[in-house]
C-alpha positions, 0 to 999 in steps of 0.5 A: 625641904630639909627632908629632901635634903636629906633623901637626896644625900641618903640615896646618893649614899645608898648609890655609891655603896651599891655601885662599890658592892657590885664593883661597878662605877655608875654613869653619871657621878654624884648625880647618878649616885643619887638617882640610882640609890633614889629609884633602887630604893623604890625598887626595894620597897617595892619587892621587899617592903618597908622594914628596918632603919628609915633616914630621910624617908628612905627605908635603908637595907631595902633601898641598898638591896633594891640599888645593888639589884639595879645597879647589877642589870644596868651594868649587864644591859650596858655591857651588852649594848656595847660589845654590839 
């Protein structure tokens, strides 16, 4: 239980950091923090693999590359979907 805990504040971390990187405010506040910096981790696992410091499960400089990634293409997408 305790590890989730810990997951969930790491990724919303991870969240807030790659949305301040990218300069753009992710939807959603806190719990978008977390749910982006949750998803953008499992992306960067998944396309750089599991290498560096681990908190909460979470492997930190693959999820933050992985967050930034996501965050960069829903901003994009965003951005055009309103300007139609």
């Amino acid at each position: 239980m305790f590890g989730f805990i810990i997951m969930l504040i790491v990724g919303g971390l991870i969240g807030w950091i790659a949305g301040g990187i990218v300069g753009k405010d992710i939807p959603g506040g806190i719990l978008g923090n977390i749910i982006a910096g949750i998803v953008g981790s499992a992306l960067g696992s998944w396309i750089f693999g599991d290498w560096g410091w681990h908190l909460g499960g979470i492997a930190i400089f693959p999820a933050l590359i992985g967050t930034i990634i996501l965050v960069a293409l829903a901003s994009f997408i965003l951005g055009k979907l309103r300007k139609k």
